[in-house]
C-alpha positions in Angstrom: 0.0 0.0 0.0 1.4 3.3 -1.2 2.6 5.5 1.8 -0.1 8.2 2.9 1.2 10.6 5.4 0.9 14.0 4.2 -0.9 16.5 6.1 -4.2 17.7 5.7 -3.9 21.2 3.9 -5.1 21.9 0.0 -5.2 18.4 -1.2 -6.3 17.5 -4.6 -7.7 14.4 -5.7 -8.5 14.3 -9.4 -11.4 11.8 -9.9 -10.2 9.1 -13.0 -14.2 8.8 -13.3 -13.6 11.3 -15.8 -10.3 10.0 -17.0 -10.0 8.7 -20.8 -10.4 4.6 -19.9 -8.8 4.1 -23.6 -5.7 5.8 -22.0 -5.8 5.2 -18.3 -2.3 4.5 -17.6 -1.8 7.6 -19.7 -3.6 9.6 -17.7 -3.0 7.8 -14.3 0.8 9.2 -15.1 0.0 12.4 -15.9 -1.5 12.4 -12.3 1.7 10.9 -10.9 3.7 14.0 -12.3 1.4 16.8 -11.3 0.6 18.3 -8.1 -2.6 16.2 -7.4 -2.0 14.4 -3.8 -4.5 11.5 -4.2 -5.9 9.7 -7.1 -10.0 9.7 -6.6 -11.7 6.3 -7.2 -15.5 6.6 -7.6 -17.1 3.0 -7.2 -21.1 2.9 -8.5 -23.3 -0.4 -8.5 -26.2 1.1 -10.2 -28.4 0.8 -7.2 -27.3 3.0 -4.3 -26.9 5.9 -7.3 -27.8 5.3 -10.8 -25.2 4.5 -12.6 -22.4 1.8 -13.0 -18.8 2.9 -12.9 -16.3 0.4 -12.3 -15.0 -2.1 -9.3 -11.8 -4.3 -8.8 -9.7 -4.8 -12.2 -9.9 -0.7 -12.8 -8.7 -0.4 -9.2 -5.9 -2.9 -9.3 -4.9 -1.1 -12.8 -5.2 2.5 -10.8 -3.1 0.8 -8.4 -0.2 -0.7 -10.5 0.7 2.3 -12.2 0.1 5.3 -9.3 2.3 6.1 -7.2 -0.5 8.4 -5.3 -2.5 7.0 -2.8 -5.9 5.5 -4.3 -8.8 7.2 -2.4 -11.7 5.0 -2.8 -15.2 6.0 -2.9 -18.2 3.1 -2.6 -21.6 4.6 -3.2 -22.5 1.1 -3.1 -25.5 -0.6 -1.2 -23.6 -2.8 1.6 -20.2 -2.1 1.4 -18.8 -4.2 3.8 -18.9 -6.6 1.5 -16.4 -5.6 -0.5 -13.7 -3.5 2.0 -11.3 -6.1 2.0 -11.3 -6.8 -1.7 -11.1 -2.8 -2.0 -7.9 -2.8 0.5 -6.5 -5.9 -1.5 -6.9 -3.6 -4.7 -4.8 -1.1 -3.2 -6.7 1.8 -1.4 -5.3 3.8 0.4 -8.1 5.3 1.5 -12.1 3.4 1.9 -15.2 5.6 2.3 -18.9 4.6 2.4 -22.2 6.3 2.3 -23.6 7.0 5.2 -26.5 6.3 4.0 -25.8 2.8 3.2 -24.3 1.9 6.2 -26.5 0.5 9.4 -23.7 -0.5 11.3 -21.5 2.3 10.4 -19.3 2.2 13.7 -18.7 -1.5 12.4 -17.8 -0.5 9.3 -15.2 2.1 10.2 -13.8 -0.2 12.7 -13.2 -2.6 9.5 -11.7 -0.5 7.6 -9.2 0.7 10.2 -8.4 -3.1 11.4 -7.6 -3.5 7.1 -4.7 -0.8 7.1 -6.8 1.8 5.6 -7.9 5.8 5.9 -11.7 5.6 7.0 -13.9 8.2 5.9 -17.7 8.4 5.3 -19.9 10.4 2.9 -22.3 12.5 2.9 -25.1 13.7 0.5 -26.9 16.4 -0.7 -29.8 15.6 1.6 -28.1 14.4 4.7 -27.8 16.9 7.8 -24.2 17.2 9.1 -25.9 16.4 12.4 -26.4 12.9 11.4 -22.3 12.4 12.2 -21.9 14.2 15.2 -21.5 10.7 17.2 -19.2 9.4 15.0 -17.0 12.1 13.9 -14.5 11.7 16.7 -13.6 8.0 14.9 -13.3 9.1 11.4 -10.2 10.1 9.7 -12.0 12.0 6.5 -15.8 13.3 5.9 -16.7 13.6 2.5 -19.3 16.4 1.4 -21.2 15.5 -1.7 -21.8 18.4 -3.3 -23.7 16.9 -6.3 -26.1 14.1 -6.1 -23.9 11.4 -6.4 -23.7 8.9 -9.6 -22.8 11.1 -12.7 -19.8 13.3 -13.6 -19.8 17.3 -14.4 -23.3 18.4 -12.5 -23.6 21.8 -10.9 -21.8 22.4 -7.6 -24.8 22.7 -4.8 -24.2 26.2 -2.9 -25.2 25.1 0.3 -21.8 23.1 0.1 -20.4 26.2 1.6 -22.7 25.7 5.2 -22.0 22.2 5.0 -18.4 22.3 5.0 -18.3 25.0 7.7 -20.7 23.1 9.6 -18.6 19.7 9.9 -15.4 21.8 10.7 -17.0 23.3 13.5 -17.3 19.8 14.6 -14.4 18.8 13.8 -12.1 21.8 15.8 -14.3 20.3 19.0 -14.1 16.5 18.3 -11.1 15.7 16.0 -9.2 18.4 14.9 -6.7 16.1 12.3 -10.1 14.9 10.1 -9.9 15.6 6.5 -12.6 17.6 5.3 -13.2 16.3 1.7 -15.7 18.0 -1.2 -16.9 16.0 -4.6 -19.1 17.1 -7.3 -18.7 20.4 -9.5 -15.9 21.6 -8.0 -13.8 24.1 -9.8 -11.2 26.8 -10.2 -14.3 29.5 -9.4 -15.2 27.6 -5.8 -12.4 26.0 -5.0 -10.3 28.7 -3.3 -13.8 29.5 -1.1 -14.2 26.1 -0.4 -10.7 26.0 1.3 -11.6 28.8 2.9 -14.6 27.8 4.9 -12.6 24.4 6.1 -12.4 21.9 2.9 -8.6 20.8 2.7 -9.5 17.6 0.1 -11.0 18.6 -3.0 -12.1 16.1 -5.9 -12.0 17.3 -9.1 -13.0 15.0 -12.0 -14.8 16.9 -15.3 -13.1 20.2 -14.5 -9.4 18.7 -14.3 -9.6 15.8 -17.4 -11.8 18.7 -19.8 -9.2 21.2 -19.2 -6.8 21.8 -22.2 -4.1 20.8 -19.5 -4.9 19.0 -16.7 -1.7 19.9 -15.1 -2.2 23.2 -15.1 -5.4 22.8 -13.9 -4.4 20.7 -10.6 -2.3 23.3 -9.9 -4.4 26.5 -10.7 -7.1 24.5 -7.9 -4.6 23.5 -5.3 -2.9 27.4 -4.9 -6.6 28.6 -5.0 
């Protein structure tokens, strides 16, 4: 498993859900010689959002040719399922849905026990209040600010609220949590989304549609 210690302060993690799959080591490269920090793997069954991305041979491949850490997303109906396979593939990094997880102290306690970072989402809908008991055992909340299950939708505003909200809770119950955003974010929010307590930011349609992606990773992290 690829070494993940950096510090959590204006991260990047380009989404390869918008990558060119005819070119993915291409483009899985490109991502090893910018300034992106994590490499953003968006898993979709078709039932918890509605769509199909990809699962386990896309992972392995994202795996054998990064040398960023793979930060796995399952929007997946009972992911539990599947976290060790996802470890196995090489994440770095394993976060659920909360709302697809019953047991969802269980599920982070997994997660941890399998060498991984353990984060949960969030979406649109959900209040922040709904992870005020766990918080404290989470390394890394991820605001959804999109309805999760298709690439290049419009960024949702109250994002901003959302993001302030959970690092209020954070500074009082775990001030190291990675405060992660994903789903129209780009070079016009990005810099405010830092500024209200985000320090991840995915960025899929906005990085791979850009004449250079490079540049673009670079223009959002010094936002």
């Amino acid at each position: 498993m690829i070494n993940d210690t950096m510090t959590n302060d204006h991260l990047i993690a380009p989404s390869i859900l918008s990558a060119d799959f005819g070119n993915l080591q291409r483009d899985i490269e490109m991502l090893n010689q910018s300034e992106a920090d994590w490499i953003h793997v968006d898993i979709m069954d078709g039932l918890f959002v509605p769509n199909i991305s990809f699962g386990f041979p896309v992972a392995e491949v994202a795996y054998k040719h990064a040398t960023k850490p793979l930060d796995v997303h399952l929007m997946i109906v009972d992911p539990d399922r599947y976290l060790k396979r996802f470890a196995a593939a090489g994440a770095a990094g394993i976060t659920v849905q909360l709302e697809a997880c019953p047991n969802l102290h269980r599920t982070i306690q997994v997660i941890k026990e399998l060498g991984c970072r353990a984060g949960v989402a969030i979406n649109p809908h959900s209040p922040v209040a709904l992870l005020e008991d766990i918080v404290g055992d989470l390394d890394l909340v991820l605001i959804m600010s999109v309805n999760p299950g298709f690439g290049g939708q419009h960024f949702i505003e109250n994002t901003y609220k959302k993001v302030a909200d959970i690092k209020r809770l954070a500074e009082k119950y775990n001030p190291d949590l990675f405060i992660e955003v994903d789903g129209g974010v780009d070079k016009n929010n990005a810099g405010e989304l830092f500024s209200v307590g985000a320090n991840v930011l995915v960025a899929g349609s906005s990085v791979f549609s850009a004449s250079s992606p490079s540049a673009m990773i670079s223009t959002l992290k010094n936002s």
